[in-house]
C-alpha positions in Angstrom: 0.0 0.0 0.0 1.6 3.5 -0.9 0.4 6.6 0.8 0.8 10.2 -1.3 0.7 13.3 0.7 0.1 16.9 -0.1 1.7 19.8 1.1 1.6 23.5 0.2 5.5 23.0 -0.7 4.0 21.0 -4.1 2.0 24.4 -5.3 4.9 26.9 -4.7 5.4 28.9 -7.9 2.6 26.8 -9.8 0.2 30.6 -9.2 3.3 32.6 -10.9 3.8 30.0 -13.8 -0.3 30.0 -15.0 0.2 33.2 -15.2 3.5 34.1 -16.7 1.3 31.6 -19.1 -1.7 33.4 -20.0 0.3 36.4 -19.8 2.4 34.8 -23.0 -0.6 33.5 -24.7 -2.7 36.8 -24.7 0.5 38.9 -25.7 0.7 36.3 -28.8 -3.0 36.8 -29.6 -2.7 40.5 -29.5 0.5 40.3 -31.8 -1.7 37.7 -34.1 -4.9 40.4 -34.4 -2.3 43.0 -34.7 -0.2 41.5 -38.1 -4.1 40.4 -39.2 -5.0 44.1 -39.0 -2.0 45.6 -40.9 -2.5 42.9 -43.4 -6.4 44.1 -43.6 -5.7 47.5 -43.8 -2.6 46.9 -46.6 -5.1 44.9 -49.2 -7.5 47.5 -49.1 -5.0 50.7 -49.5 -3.2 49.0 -52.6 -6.2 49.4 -54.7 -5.6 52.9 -54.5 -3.9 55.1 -56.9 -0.4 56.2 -55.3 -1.6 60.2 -55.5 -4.3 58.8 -53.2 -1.4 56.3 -51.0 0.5 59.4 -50.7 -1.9 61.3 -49.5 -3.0 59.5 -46.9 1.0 59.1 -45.5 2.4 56.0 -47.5 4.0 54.7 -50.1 3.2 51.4 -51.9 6.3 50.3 -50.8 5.8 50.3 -47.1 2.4 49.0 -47.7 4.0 45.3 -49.2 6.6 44.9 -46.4 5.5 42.9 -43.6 3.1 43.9 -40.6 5.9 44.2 -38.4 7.9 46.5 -40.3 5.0 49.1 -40.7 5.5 51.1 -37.3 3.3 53.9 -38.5 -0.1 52.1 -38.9 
């Protein structure tokens, strides 16, 4: 017969690490809607002109680099 205990010496840290995790996963998510809405906002400005991409504060080229590159969205 084998007897298991408990003690509060088991949990120590196990509070901190659930949340360093959900801390992690909801950065990533935010990171995920955020590349989802540069992409978003990119497809629709390149069917305008570049008069009209100018005007609003961009080029076409900054509109094909990637999400993270465009720091002024």
């Amino acid at each position: 017969m084998s007897v298991t205990t408990y003690s509060e010496d088991n949990y120590v840290g196990l509070g901190s690490r659930i949340g360093s995790f959900l801390k992690r996963t909801y950065a990533a998510m935010i990171q995920a809607r955020e590349a989802q809405a540069h992409r978003y906002i990119a497809q629709h400005l390149s069917v305008f002109d570049d008069r009209t991409i100018e005007g609003a504060g961009f080029t076409r080229d900054q509109l094909m680099k990637r999400p993270r590159d465009l720091a002024s969205f």
